[in-house]
N, C-alpha and C positions, 0 to 999 in steps of 0.2 A: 111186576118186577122186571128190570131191563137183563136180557141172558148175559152179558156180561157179571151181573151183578147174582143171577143166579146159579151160574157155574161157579163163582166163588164158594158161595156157599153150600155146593152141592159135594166141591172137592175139598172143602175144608169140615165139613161135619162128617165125613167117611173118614175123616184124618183121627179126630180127635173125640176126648173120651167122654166130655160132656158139651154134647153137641147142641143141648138145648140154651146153652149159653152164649151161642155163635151172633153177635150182632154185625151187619153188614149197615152201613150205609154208603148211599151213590150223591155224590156235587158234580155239577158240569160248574167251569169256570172258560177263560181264554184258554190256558193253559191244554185243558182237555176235559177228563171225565177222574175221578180222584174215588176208589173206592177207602174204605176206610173198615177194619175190621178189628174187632175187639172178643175175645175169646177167655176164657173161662182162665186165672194166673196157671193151675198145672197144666194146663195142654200148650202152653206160650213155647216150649220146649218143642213140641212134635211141628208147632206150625214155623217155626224158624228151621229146624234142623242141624244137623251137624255141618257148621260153616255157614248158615246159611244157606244149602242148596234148596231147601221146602221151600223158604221165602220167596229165592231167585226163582224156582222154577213156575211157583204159584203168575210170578209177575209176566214171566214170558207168555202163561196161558193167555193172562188177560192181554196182554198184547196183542197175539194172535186172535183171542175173538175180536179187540176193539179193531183189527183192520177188517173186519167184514163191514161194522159199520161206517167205514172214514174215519176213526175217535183214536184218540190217546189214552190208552189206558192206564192211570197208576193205581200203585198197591200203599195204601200206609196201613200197617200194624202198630195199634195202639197199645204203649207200654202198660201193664197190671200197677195196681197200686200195689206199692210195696218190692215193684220189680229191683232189679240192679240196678239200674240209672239215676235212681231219685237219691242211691249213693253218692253217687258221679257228682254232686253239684254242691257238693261241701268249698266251701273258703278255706287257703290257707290256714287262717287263725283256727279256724274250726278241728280241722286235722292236728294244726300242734297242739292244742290244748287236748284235745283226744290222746295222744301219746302221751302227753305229760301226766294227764288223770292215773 
């Protein structure tokens, strides 16, 4: 495992409450090095935080380790099924027929 990818989850399984759920994976692209993390739906709360600071600050870590190696480090958090968002993509039609039910 590359330390970028281990300090993630080194500081995300201290975070949260079912740590055995923590999956990390690592892609290099052009772009840079793209972690990707997927966490247990009630911990989705502790690892965003209020406003997003946990997220932002998680990101700034990996930034700061990916300049040790020359790499660009990003953070994507993978939405829970069932989270808020999979609200978010109703249609029109869908929503008025919802109110009118």
């Amino acid at each position: 495992m590359e330390p970028d990818q281990a300090l993630l989850e080194y500081a995300v399984k201290a975070v949260v409450d079912h740590p055995e759920s923590v999956v990390t994976t690592r892609t290099i692209d052009q772009m840079g090095v793209l972690l990707t993390l997927t966490v247990h739906p009630e911990d989705m709360g502790k690892i965003i935080g209020k406003s997003g600071k946990t997220a932002e600050a998680l990101r700034i870590l990996l930034r700061v380790a990916g300049m040790k190696g020359n790499a660009r480090v990003n953070l994507k958090i993978n939405e829970p099924v069932g989270g808020k968002r999979e609200h978010e993509n109703k249609t029109v039609d869908q929503v008025v027929d919802e109110l009118n039910a």
